[in-house]
C-alpha positions as CSV (number, residue, x, y, z in Angstrom):
1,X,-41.3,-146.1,80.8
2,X,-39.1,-147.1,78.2
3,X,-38.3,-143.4,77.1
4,X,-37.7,-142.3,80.2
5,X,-34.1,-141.7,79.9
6,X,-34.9,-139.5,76.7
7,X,-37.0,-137.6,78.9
8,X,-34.9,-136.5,81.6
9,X,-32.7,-135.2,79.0
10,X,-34.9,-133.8,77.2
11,X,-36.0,-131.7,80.1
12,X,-32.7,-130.4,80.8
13,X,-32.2,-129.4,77.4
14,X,-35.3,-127.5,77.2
15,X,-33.9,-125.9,80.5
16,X,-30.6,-125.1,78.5
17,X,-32.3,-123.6,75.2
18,X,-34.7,-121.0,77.6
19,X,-31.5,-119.8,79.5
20,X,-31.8,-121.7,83.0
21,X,-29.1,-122.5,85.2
22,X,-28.9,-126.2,85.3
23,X,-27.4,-128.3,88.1
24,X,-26.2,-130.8,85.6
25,X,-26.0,-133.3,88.9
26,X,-29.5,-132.8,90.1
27,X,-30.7,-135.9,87.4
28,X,-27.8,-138.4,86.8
29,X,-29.0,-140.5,89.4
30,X,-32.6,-140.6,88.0
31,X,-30.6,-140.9,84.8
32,X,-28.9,-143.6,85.6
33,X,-30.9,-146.3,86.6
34,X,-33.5,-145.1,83.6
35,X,-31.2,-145.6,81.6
36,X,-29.1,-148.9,82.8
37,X,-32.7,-150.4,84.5
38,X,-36.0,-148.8,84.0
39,X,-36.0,-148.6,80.0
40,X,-34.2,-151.7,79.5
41,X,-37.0,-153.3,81.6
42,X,-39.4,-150.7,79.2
43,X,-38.2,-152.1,76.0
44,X,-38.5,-156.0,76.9
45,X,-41.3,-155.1,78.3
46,X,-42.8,-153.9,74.8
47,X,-41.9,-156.7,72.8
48,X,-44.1,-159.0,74.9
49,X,-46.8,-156.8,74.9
50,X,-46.7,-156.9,71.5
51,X,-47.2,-160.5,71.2
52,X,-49.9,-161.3,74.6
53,X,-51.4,-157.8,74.9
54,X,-52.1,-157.7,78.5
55,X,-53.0,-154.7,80.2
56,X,-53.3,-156.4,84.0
57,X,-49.9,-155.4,85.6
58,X,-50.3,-158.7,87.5
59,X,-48.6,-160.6,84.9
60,X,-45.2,-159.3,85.3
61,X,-45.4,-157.3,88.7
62,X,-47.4,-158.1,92.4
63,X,-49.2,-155.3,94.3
64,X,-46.4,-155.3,97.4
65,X,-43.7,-154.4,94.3
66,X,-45.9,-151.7,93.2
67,X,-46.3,-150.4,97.1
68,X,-42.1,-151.2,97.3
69,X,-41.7,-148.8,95.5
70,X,-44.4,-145.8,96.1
71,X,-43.1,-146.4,100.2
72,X,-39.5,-145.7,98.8
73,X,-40.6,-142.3,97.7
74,X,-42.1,-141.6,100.5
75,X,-38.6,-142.5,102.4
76,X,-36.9,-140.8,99.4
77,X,-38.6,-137.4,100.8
78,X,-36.6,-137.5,103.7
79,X,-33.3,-136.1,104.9
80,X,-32.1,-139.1,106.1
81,X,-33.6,-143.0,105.8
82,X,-35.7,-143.8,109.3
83,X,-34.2,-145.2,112.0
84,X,-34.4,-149.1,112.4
85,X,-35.2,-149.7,108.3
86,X,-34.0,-152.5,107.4
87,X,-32.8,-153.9,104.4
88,X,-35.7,-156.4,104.4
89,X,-38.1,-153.2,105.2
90,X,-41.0,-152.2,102.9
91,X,-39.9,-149.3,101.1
92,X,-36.3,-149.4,101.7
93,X,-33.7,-149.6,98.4
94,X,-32.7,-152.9,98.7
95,X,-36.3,-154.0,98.8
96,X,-37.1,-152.1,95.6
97,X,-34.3,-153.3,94.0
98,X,-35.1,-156.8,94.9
99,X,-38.3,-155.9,93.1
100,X,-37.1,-155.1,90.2
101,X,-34.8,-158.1,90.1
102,X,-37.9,-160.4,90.0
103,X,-40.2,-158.4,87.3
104,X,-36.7,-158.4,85.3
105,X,-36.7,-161.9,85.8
106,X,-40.5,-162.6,84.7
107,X,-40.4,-160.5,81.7
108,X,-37.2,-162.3,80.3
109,X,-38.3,-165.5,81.5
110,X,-41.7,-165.1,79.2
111,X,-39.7,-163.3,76.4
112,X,-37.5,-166.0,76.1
113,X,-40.2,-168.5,75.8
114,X,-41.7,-166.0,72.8
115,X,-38.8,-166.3,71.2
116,X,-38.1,-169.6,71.1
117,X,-41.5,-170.7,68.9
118,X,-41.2,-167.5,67.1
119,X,-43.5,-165.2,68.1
120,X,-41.2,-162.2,68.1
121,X,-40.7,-160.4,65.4
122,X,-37.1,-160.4,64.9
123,X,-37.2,-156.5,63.5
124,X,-38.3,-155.8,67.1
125,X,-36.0,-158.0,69.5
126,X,-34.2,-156.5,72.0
127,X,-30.0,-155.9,71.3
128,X,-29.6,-155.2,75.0
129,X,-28.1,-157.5,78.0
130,X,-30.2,-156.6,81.0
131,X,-31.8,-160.0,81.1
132,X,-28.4,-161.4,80.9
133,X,-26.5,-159.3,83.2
134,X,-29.8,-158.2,85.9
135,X,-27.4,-159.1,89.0
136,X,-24.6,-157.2,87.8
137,X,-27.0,-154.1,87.1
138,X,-28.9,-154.0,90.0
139,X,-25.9,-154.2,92.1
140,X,-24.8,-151.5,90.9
141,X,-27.6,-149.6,92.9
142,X,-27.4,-151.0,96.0
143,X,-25.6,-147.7,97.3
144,X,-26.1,-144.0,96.6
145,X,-29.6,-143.3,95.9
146,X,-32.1,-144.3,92.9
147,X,-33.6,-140.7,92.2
148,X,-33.6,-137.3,93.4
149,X,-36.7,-136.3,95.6
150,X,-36.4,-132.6,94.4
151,X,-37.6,-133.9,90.8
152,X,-40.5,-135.9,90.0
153,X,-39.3,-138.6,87.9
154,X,-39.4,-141.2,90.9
155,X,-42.8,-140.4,91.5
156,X,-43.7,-140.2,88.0
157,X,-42.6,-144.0,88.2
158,X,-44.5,-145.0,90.9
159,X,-47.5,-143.1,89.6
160,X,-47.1,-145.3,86.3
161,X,-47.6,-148.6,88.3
162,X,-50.0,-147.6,90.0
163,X,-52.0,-146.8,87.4
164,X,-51.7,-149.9,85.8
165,X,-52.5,-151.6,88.9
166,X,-56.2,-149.1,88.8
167,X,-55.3,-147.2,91.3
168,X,-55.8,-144.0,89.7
169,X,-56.9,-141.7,93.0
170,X,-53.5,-143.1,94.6
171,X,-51.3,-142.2,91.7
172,X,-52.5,-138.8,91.1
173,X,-51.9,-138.6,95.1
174,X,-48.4,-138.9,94.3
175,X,-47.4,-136.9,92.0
176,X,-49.7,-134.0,93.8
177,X,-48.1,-134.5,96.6
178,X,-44.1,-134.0,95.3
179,X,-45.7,-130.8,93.2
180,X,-46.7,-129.2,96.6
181,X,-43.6,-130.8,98.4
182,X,-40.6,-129.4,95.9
183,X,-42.2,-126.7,94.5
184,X,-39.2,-124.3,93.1
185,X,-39.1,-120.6,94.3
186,X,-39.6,-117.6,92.0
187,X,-35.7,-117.0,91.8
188,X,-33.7,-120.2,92.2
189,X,-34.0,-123.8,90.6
190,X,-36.0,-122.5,87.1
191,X,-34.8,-125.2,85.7
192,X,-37.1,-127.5,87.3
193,X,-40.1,-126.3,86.2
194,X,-40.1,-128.0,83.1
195,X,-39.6,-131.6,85.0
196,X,-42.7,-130.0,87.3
197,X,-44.3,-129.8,83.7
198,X,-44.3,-133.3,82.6
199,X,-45.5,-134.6,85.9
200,X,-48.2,-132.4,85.9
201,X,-49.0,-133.8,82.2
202,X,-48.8,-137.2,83.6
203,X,-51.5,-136.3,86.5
204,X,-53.3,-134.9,83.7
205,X,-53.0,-137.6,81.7
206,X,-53.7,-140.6,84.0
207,X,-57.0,-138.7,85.5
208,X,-58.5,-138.1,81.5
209,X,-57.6,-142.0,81.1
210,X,-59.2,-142.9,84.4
211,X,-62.2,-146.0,83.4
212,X,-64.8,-144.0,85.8
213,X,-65.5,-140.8,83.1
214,X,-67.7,-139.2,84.8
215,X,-65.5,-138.8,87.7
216,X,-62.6,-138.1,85.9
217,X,-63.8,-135.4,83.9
218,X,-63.3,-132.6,86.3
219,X,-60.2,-133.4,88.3
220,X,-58.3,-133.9,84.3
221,X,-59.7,-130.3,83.5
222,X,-57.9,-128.9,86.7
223,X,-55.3,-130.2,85.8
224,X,-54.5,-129.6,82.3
225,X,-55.4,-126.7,83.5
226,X,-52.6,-125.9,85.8
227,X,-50.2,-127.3,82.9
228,X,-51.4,-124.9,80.6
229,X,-50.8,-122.2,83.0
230,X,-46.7,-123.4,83.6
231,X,-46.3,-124.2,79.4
232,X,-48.0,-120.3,78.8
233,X,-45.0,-119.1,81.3
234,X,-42.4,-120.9,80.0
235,X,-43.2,-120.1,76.5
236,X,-42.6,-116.1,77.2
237,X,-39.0,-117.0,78.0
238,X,-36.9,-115.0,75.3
239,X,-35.4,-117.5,73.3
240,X,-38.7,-119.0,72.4
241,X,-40.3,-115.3,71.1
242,X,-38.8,-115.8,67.9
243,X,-40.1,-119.2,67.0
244,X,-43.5,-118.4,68.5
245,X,-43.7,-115.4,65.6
246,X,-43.0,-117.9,63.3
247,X,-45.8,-120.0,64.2
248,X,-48.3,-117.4,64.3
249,X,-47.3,-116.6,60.6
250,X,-48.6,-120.0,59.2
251,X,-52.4,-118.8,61.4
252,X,-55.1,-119.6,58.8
253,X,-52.4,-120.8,56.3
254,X,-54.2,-124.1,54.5
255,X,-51.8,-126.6,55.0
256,X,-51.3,-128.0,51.6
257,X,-49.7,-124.5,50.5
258,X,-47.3,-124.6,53.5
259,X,-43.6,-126.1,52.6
260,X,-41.6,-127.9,54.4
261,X,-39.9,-125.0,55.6
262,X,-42.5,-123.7,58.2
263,X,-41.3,-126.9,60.9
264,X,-37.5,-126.5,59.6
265,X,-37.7,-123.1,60.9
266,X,-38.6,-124.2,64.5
267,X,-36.2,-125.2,66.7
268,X,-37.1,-128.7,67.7
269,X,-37.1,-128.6,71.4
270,X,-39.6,-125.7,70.7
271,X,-41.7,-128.0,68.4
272,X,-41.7,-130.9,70.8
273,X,-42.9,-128.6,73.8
274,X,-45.8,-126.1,72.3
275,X,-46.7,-129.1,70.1
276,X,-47.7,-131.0,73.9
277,X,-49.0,-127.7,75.2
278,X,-51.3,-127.5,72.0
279,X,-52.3,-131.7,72.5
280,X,-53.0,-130.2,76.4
281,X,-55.1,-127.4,74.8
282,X,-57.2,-130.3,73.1
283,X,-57.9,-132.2,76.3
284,X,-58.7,-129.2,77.7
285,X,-61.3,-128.0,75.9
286,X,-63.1,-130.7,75.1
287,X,-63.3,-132.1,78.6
288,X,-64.9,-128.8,79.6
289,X,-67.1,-129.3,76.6
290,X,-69.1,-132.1,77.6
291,X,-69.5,-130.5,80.6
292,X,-70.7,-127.1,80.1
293,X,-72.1,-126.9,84.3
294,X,-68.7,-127.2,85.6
295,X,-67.6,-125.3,82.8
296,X,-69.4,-122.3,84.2
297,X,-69.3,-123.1,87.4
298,X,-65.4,-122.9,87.9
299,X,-65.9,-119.5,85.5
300,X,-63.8,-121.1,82.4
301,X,-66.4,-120.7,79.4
302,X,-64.2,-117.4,78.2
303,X,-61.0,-119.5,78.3
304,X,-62.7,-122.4,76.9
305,X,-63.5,-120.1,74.0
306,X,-60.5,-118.8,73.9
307,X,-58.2,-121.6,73.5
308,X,-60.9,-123.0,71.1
309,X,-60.3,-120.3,68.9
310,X,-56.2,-121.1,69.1
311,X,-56.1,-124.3,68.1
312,X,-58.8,-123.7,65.0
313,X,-55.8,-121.3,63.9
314,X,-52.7,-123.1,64.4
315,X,-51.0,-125.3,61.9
316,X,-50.0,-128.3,63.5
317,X,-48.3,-129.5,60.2
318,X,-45.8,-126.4,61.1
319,X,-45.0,-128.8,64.6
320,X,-43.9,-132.1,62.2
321,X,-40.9,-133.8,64.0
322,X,-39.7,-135.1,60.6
323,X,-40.3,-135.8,57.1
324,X,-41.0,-139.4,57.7
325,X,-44.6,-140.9,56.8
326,X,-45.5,-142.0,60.1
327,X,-44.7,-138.7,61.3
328,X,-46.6,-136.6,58.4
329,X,-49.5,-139.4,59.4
330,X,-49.4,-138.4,63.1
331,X,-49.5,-135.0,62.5
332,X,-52.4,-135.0,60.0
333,X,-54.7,-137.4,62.2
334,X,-53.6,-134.5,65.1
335,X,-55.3,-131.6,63.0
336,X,-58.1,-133.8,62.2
337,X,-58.9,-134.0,66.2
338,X,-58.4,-130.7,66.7
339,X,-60.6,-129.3,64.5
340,X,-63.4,-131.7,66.1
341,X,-62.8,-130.4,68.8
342,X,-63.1,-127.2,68.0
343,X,-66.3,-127.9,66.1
344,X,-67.4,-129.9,69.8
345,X,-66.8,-126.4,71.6
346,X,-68.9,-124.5,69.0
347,X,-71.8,-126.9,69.2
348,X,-71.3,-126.4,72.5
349,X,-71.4,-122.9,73.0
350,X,-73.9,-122.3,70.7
351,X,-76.5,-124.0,73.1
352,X,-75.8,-121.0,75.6
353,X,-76.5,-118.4,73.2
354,X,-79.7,-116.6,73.3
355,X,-79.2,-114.2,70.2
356,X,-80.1,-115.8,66.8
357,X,-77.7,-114.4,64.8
358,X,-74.6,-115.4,66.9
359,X,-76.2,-118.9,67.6
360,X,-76.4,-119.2,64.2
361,X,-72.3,-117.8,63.4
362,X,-71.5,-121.0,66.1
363,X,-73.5,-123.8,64.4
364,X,-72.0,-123.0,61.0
365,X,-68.8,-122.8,62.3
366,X,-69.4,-126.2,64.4
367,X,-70.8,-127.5,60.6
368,X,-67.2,-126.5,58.5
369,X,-64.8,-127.6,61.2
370,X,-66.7,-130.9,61.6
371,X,-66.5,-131.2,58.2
372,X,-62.7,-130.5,57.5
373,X,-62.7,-133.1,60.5
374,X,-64.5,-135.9,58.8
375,X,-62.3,-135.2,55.1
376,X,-59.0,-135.8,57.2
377,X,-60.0,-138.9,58.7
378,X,-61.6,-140.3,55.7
379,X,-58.4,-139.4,53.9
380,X,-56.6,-141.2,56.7
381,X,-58.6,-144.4,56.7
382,X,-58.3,-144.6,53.0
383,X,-54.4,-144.9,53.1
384,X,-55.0,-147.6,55.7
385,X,-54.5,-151.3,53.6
386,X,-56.6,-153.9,55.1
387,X,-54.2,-156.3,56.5
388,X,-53.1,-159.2,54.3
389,X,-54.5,-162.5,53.9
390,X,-51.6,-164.9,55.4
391,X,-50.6,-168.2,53.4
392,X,-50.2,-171.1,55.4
393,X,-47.1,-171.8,57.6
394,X,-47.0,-168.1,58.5
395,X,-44.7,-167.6,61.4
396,X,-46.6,-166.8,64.6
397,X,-45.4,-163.4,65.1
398,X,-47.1,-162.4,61.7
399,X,-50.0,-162.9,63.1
400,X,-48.9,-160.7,65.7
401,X,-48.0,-157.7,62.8
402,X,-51.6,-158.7,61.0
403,X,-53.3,-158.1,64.0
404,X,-51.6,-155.0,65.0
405,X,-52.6,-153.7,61.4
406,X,-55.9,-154.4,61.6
407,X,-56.3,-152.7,64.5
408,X,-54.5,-149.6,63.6
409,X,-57.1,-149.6,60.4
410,X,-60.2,-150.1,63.1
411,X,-58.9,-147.4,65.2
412,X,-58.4,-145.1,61.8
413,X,-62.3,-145.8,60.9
414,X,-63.8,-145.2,64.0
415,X,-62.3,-141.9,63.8
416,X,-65.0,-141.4,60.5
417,X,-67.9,-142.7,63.1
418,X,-67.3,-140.2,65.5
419,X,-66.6,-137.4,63.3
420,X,-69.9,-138.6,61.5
421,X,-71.6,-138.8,64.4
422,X,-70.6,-135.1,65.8
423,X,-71.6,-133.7,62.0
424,X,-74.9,-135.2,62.1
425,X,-76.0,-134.3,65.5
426,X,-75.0,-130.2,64.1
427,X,-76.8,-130.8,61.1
428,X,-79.9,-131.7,63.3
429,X,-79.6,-129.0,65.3
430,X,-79.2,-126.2,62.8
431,X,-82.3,-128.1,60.9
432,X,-84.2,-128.0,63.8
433,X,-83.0,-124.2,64.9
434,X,-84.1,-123.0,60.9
435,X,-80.6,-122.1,60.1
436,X,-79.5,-121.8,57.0
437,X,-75.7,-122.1,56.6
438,X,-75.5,-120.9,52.6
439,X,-76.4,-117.6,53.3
């Protein structure tokens, strides 16, 4: 929400570096109010989070806001607004704007009351005037339109609050329905399919997150699984062959003996998009991995295997955004998940072979990825400093940072009980199957 701005423009560059005609006008309105309302509103938004940690929408927003705005898209869809809607109408765009006026309102209002017994942390306070000037900004919408129904960045923000209001089958809804609605043609508006790319992320995205797993499970894989098949196509456009060469050189390349060279030599729109197509890859495979029926079932063991098999090879540490530590961090905790996974999918497969020999060739390969795995994230969790002990009179929003720490170093050893967990339950299979590994 609060990148969304950064977004839309990142999308149109991507366009711009592949060779697509972009209609520079086709996204300034969605632009726009990102930019001057929605991550404003995004940013503020943060900073309390920060502090109370609420996940219930409810505290900042109402249900009828949330269905303000998904009726506006719906009314966005259409040539012209309906006869006899109102201003006061559900759906119509001085009703969302209204809306957006009072959850403005409420975040400031609670903001402010942060602030004012110091429970901010003043590194992370908002330099912006939206709560100041909210009036003035959302007047500034009342005519003209808020976004453009032929992209999905309207949708994309109605899908994100209704998400976080549970309603998961209604937001993917949504965005499914604007990908069959404004799906571009083979010859004309290109540059939209990398807009249709993020939303289809998103839909894949909100149905992995989805609380009910088990129902989940299959709708995410169909649809990472249509993302993977729009990132593989725009990937073969010509100006990315080059830097897709150079990635393949670093294959199999430990990472330590790589220098910093291998992401300098990307372009940085290219890292940024194969690096998500690669994250995509992840999801994808290991959904299908704890799932082996549907796997066969909808026929995708081969590609299962096969996009296994890619992201053993890759070198993530090739796809670094920068030098900075967080970054290097991010990246390294990336490669440790992918190689679980791809020890997840061996283990996996290996249960449908019938042949010793090759059973055997998938459990020891399950055994060393799990085991480069586990090294990275006790590596990981070993750089994480317990949280300091506070003195007394400690400022209330250090207890804030404390807490945030500690829970980054939770999330960083929980990573070792998983991976522990996956090794072990090889180990006992390949004990139990008489293989020996050494050999």
């Amino acid at each position: 929400m609060q990148n969304l701005a950064q977004l839309i423009e990142r999308d149109r560059k991507y366009a711009e570096e592949v060779g697509f005609d972009v209609a520079d006008a086709s996204s300034k309105d969605d632009e726009a109010f990102a930019k001057d309302v929605i991550g404003p509103l995004g940013a503020h938004l943060k900073v309390v989070h920060e502090v109370r940690r609420y996940n219930a929408i409810e505290f900042v927003a109402d249900r009828q806001s949330v269905d303000n705005l998904r009726a506006n898209i719906h009314i966005n869809y259409r040539a012209k607004p309906p006869l006899g809607l109102k201003e006061t109408s559900r759906g119509s765009q001085q009703s969302v704007l209204n809306s957006f006026n009072t959850i403005i309102a409420t975040v400031c209002d609670v903001e402010e009351s942060l602030d004012l017994v110091e429970s901010i942390n003043p590194k992370v306070k908002t330099s912006d005037k939206l709560c100041q000037d909210r009036e003035q900004v959302i007047k500034r919408y009342v005519q003209g339109r808020l976004f453009n129904p032929e992209l999905p960045y309207g949708t994309m923000l109605a899908a994100l609050f209704l998400n976080a209001s549970g309603e998961v089958d209604s937001a993917l809804k949504e965005i499914d329905r604007w990908a069959l609605e404004y799906a571009p043609s083979e010859d004309k508006d290109l540059f939209r399919l990398f807009p249709r790319h993020r939303a289809l992320f998103y839909a894949a995205e909100i149905a992995r997150g989805d609380p009910d797993a088990r129902r989940s499970r299959r709708p995410a894989v169909l649809q990472y699984r249509t993302v993977l098949a729009l990132g593989d196509q725009l990937l073969l456009r010509p100006a990315w062959r080059k830097p897709i060469k150079n990635l393949e050189k670093s294959f199999g390349v430990d990472p330590m003996w790589l220098s910093d060279a291998c992401s300098h030599s990307l372009p940085e729109l290219f890292r940024r998009f194969i690096g998500g197509q690669i994250n995509s890859i992840n999801n994808f495979v290991y959904l299908l991995s704890q799932d082996l029926p549907f796997a066969k079932h909808e026929g995708l063991l081969d590609e299962m295997e096969k996009r296994a098999d890619y992201l053993a090879k890759v070198n993530v540490s090739c796809l670094r955004l920068s030098d900075q530590p967080d970054e290097i961090e991010r990246v390294r905790r990336l490669q440790g998940t992918f190689l679980d996974t791809v020890a997840a999918v061996q283990y996996a497969l290996a249960s449908e072979e019938e042949r010793a020999s090759e059973k055997r060739t998938r459990l020891c390969s399950a055994r060393r990825q799990a085991e480069r795995a586990l090294r990275i994230a006790q590596e990981l969790a070993g750089d994480r400093q317990r949280a300091p002990t506070l003195q007394a009179g400690a400022k209330p929003w250090e207890y804030s940072e404390r807490w945030r720490r500690a829970r980054l170093r939770d999330e960083a050893v929980s990573s070792i009980t998983t991976f522990t967990e996956r090794l072990d339950q090889i180990k006992t299979t390949i004990t139990a199957a008489g293989v020996n590994c050494t050999i």
